[in-house]
C-alpha positions in Angstrom: 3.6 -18.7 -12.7 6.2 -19.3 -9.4 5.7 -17.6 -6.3 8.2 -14.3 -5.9 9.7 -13.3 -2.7 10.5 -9.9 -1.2 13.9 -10.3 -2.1 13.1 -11.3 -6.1 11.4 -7.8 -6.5 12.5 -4.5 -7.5 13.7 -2.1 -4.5 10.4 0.1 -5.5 7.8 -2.7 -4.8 9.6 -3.5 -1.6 9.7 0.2 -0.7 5.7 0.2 -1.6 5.1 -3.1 0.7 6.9 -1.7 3.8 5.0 1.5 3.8 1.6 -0.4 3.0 3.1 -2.7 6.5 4.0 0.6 8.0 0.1 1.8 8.6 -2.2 -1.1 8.3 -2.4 -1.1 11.9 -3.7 1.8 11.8 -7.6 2.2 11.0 -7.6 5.6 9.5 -4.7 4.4 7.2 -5.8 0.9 6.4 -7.3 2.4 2.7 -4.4 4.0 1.9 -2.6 0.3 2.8 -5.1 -1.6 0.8 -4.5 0.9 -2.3 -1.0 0.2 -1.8 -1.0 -3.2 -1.8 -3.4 -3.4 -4.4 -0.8 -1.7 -6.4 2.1 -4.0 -5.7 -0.2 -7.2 -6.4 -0.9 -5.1 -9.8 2.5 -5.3 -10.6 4.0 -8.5 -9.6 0.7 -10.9 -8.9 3.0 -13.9 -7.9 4.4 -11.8 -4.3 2.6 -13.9 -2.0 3.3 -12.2 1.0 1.7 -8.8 -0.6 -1.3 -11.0 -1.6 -1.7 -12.8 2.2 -1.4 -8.8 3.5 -4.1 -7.4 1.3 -6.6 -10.3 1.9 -5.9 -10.0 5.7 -7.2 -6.4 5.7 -9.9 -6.5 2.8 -11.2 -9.4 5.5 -11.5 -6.4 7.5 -13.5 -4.0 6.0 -17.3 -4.2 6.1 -18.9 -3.0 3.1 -22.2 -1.1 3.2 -25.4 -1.7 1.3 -24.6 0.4 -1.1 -21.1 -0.6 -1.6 -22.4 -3.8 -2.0 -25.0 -3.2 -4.4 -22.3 -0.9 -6.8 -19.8 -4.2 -6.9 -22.1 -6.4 -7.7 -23.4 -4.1 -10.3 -19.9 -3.5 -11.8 -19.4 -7.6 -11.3 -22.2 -8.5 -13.7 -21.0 -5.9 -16.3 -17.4 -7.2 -16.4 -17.9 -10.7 -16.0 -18.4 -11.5 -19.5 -15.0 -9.5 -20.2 -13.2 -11.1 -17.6 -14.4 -14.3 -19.3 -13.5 -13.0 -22.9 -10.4 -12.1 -21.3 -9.7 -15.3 -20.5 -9.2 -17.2 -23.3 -6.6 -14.5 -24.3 -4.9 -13.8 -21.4 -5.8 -15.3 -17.9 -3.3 -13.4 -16.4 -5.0 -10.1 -18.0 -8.3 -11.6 -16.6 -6.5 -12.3 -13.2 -5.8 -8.4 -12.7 -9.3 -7.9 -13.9 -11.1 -10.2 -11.1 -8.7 -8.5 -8.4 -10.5 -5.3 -9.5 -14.0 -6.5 -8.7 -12.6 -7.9 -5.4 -11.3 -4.5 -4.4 -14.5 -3.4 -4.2 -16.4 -6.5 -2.5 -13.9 -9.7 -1.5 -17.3 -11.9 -0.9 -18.1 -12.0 -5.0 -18.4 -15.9 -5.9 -18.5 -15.3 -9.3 -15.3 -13.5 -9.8 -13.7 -16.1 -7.4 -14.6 -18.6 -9.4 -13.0 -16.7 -12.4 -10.0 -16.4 -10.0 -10.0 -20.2 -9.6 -9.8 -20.8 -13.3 -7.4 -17.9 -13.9 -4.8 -19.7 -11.2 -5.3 -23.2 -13.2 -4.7 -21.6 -16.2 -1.7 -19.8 -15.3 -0.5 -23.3 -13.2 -0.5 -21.0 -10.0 -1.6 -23.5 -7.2 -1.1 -20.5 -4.8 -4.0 -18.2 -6.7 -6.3 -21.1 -6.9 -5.6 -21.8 -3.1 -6.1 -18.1 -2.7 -9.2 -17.9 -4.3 -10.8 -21.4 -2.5 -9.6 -19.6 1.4 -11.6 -16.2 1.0 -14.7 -18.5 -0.6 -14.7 -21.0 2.4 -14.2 -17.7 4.7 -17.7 -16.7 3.3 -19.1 -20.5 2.8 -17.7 -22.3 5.0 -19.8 -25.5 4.7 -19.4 -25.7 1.1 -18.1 -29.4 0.8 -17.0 -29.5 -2.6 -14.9 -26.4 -2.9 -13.3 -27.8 1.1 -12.4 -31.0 -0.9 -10.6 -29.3 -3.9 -8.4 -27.1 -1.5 -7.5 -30.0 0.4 -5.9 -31.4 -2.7 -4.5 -28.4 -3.4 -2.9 -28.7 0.0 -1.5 -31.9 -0.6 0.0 -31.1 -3.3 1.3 -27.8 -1.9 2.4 -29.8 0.7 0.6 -27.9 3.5 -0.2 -31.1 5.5 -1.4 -29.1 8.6 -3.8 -26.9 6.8 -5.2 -30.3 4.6 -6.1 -31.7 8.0 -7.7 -29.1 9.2 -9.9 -28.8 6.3 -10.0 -32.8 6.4 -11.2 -32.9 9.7 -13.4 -30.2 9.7 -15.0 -32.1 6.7 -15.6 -35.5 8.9 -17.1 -33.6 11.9 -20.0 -32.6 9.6 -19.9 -36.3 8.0 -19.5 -38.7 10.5 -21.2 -41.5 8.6 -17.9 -40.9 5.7 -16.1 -43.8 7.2 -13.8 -43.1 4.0 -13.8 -39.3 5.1 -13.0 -40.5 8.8 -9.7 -42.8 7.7 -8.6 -40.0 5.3 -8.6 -37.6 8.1 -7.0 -39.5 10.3 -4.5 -40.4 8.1 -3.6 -36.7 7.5 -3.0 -36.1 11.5 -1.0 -39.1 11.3 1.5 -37.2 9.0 1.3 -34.3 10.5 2.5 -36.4 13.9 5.1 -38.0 12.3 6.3 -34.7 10.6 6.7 -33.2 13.9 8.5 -35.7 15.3 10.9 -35.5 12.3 11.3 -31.5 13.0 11.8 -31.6 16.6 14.9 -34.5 15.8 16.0 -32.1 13.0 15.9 -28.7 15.4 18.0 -31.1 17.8 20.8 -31.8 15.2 20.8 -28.3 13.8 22.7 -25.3 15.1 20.3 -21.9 16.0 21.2 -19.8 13.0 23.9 -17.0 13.9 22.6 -13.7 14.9 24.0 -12.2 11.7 22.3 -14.3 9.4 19.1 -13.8 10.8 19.7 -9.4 10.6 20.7 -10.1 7.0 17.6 -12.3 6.2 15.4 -9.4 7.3 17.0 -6.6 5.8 16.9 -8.1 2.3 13.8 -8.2 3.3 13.1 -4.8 4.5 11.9 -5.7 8.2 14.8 -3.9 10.4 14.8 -0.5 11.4 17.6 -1.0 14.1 20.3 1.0 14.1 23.0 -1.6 15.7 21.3 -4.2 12.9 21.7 -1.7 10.1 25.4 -1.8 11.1 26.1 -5.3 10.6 24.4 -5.0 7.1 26.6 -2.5 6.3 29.8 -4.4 6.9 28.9 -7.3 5.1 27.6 -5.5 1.9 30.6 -3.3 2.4 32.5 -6.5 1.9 30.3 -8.4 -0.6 31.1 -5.0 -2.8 34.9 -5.6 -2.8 34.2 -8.8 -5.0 30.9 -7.7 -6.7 30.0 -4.5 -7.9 26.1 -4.9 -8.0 24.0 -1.9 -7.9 21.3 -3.7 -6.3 24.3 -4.3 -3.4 24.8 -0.7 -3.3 20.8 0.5 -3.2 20.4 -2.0 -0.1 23.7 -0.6 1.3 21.7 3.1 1.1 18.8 1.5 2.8 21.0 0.3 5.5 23.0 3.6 6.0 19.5 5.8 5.9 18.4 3.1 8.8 21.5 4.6 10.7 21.0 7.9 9.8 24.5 8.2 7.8 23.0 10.0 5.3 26.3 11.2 3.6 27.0 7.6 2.6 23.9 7.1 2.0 24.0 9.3 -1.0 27.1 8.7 -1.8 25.8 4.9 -2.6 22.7 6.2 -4.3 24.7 8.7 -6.4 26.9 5.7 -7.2 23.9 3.8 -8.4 22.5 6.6 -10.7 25.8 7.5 -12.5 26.2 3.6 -13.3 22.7 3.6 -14.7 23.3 6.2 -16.8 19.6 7.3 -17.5 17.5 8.9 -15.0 15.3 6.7 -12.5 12.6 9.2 -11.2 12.2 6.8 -8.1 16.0 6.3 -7.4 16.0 10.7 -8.0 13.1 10.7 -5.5 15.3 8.4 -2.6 18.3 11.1 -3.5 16.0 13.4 -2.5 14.9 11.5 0.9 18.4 10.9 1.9 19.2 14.8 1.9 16.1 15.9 2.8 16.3 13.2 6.0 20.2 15.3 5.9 18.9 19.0 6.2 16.1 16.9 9.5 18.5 16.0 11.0 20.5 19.5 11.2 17.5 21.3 12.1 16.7 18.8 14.9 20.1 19.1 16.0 20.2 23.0 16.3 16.6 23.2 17.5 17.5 20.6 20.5 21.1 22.5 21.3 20.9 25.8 20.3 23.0 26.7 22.9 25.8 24.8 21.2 25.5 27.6 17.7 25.4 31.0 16.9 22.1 32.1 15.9 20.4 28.8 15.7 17.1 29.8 15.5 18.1 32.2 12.1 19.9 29.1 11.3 17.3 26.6 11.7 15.3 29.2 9.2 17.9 29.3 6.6 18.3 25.8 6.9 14.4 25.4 6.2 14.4 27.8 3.3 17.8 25.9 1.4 15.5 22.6 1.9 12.1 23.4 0.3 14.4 25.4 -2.2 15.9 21.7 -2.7 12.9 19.7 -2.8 11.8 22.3 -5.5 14.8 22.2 -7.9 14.5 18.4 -7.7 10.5 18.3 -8.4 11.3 20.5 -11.2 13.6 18.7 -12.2 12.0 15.3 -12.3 9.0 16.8 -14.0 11.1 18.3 -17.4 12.6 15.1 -17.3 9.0 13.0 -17.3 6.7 15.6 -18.7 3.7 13.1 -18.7 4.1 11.0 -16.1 0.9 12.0 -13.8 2.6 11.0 -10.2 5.4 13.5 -11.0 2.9 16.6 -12.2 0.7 15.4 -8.8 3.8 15.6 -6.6 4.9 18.6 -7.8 1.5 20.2 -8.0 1.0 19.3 -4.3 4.9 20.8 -3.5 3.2 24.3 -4.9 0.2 24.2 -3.1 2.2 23.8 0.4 4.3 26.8 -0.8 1.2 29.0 -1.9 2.6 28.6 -5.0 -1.5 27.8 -6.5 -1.3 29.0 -10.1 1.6 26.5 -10.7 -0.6 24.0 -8.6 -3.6 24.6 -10.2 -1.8 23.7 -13.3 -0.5 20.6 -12.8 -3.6 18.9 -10.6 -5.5 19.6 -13.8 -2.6 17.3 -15.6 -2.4 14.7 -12.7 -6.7 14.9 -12.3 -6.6 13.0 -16.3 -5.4 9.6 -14.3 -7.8 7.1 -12.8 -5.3 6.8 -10.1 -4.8 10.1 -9.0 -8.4 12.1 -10.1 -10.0 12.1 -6.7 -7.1 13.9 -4.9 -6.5 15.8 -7.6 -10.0 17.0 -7.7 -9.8 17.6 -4.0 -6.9 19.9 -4.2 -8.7 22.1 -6.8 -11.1 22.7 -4.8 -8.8 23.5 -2.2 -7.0 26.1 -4.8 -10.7 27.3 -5.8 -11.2 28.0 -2.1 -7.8 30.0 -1.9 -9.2 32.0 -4.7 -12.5 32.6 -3.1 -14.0 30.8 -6.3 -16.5 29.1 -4.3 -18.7 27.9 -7.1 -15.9 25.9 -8.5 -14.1 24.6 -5.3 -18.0 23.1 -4.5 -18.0 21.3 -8.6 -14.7 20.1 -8.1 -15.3 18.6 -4.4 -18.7 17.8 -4.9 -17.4 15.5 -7.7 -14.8 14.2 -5.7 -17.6 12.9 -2.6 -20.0 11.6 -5.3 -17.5 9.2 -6.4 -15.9 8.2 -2.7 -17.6 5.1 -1.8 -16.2 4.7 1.9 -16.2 6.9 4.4 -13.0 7.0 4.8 -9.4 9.6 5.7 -10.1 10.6 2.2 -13.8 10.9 1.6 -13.9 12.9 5.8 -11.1 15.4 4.0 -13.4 15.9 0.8 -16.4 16.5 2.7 -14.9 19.1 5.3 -13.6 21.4 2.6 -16.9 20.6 0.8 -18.6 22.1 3.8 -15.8 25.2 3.9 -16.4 26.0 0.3 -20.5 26.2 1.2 -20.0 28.0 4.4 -17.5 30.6 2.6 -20.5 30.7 0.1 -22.7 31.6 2.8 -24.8 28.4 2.0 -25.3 27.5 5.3 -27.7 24.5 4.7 -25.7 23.1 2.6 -22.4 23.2 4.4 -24.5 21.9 7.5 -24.9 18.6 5.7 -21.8 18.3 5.3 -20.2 19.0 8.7 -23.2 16.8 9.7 -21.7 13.4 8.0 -18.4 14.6 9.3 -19.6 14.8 13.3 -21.7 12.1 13.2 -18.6 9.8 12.2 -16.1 11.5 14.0 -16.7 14.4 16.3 -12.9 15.2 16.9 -12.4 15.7 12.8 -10.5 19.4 13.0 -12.2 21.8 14.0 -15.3 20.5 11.7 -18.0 20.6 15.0 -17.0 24.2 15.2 -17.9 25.3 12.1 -20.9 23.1 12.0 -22.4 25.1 14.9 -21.2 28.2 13.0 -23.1 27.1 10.1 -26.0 26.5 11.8 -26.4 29.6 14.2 -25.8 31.6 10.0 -29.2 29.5 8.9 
């Protein structure tokens, strides 16, 4: 298996990878980035960058007792599948350990597994992979600290072998074999510098242009003035090469300078080539004119001395844009019947509206997949609440917290309309608990420590 770059993937999984990047910063998003990445690793295991980012923030997270004792619990049930697995497919088996690290990184077992599954599959990378989170946890484990320094050598990462090499003679300084092998790996290192600097002497700094184009194709810029150079050289790569792929990245660039008409004119372009409907190119469409109807509403909001009746206009402008997002929902959904993303998005679309029959409907569709149950649970009993079925909202949300580990965005939103649907219930005890969990992690949540003090002065 070969490493893939941004630029070998489909536009989707690069669209997923920048909006993991666009909130991993940010602690109360840094699940929903995980779950992201998760997904793109899923779907093409040899994007090494996506792989580097998800390790880097499941380093971060600090699993509790509990979550600790439930993945090492599912670990020894699936290990002898994973194993099974592996003699059939060690790439099915690859997917499987990345499961069971998704709910504890520090799992030696399944590393292991990992290990062999990157042998198998002649992926250095994963079996590099798999040694760096084990030496994160054991870092004074000599014999797995030997086998990634080969792995380096042959990777040729010469810095990261001497590190490892050196690390490995401070703890063995009677190795005199260990002590020449190290030094002989900073000797490299020293001459390989040398060779860079003469090389970075001879070499011209790459033109400003290049460097924009590099990161676009990679999906890094969100510059205006850099959009607009991409946009002239695609514009002419197009006159000698009619890619779609050309034009999808053009509409990237033009939505980066807010020219939305061209931008759906190049994404219209795209779907009438294609022939067959693309529910994720239909959902950019969709962005581009919805980002359109924005940016007129911003407009006569910020100069409405410039119109005639901008505030009805900014209304009507409102109304023909949830009308739009609709028809196109709709639309999508006849088209995929049973894809479960569609019936959540469009379930969700009818719940902002009020729309909570047609909701109800479709969450109860979208709650059949793994993937989407818990938020689809979560909005039931949000549509239970709206019809003052109380008994039900608490089922479907009590479900829904039982089976969030982490206290997390999610889990906080599950337990504070848990707590609504017990205080609406007039079960004040009960909704106390839950507003309890909810303050004692964050006393800012909403307006949860007022209806925690509510709940209690009702008891």
């Amino acid at each position: 298996m070969e490493k893939k770059q941004l630029r070998d993937v489909h536009v989707n999984i690069r669209d997923m990878y920048n909006r993991a990047l666009a909130c991993a910063d940010d602690p109360k998003n840094r699940d929903y980035a995980i779950t992201l990445l998760a997904d793109v690793v899923r779907r093409v295991p040899a994007l090494v960058v996506a792989r580097q980012k998800l390790r880097e923030l499941e380093m971060m997270k600090k699993p509790g007792f509990f979550a600790k004792l439930a993945a090492s619990s599912s670990s020894k049930k699936n290990l002898p599948k994973i194993r099974e697995e592996m003699t059939r497919s060690p790439l099915r088996a690859l997917m499987m350990c990345e499961d069971e690290l998704a709910k504890n990184l520090n799992n030696p077992e399944v590393l292991k597994l990992m290990m062999a599954a990157g042998r198998a599959l002649n992926a250095d990378f994963i079996e590099i992979e798999a040694l760096e989170i084990w030496l994160h946890y054991q870092p004074n484990d000599q014999e797995k600290s030997r086998r990634l320094a080969d792995l380096y050598k042959d990777a040729g990462e010469v810095m990261k072998r001497a590190e490892i090499l050196t690390a490995l003679s401070n703890r063995n300084p009677n190795d005199y074999e260990l002590q020449a092998e190290a030094k002989a790996a900073m000797n490299v290192i020293n001459a390989k510098k040398e060779e860079e600097n003469a090389k970075a002497v001879r070499e011209k700094i790459a033109s400003e242009k290049e460097n924009v184009t590099l990161q676009l194709s990679d999906g890094t810029i969100h510059d205006s003035r850099q959009a607009r150079i991409i946009i002239n050289k695609i514009t002419e790569e197009l006159k000698s090469n009619n890619s779609m792929d050309l034009r999808r990245k053009l509409a990237e660039a033009y939505m980066v300078a807010k020219e939305y008409d061209n931008a759906i004119e190049q994404l219209e372009l795209v779907a009438k080539a294609l022939g067959t409907s693309d529910p994720a190119l239909d959902k950019a469409i969709e962005q581009a004119y919805v980002a359109k109807f924005d940016a007129i509403i911003q407009d006569l909001t910020d100069r409405p001395e410039e119109y005639e009746n901008a505030a009805q206009q900014v209304e009507e402008f409102k109304a023909r844009r949830e009308e739009f997002r609709f028809q196109r929902a709709e639309e999508r959904l006849k088209m995929y019947p049973n894809d479960s993303q569609l019936q959540y998005d469009y379930a969700e679309l009818c719940y902002q509206h009020g729309k909570i029959n047609e909701a109800v409907k479709y969450f109860e569709e979208a709650v059949q997949s793994q993937r989407l149950r818990l938020p689809s649970l979560v909005y039931l009993g949000r549509c239970s609440i709206r019809y003052r079925e109380y008994d039900k909202a608490i089922e479907f949300l009590s479900q829904a917290v039982n089976e969030m580990v982490r206290l997390d965005k999610r889990k906080l939103e599950a337990l504070y309309y848990l707590g609504m649907a017990y205080e609406r219930a007039e079960k004040y005890a009960e909704a106390v608990q839950q507003f309890e969990q909810i303050v004692s992690y964050n006393e800012k949540y909403r307006d949860a420590a007022e209806h925690l003090a509510n709940c209690r002065a009702g008891l």
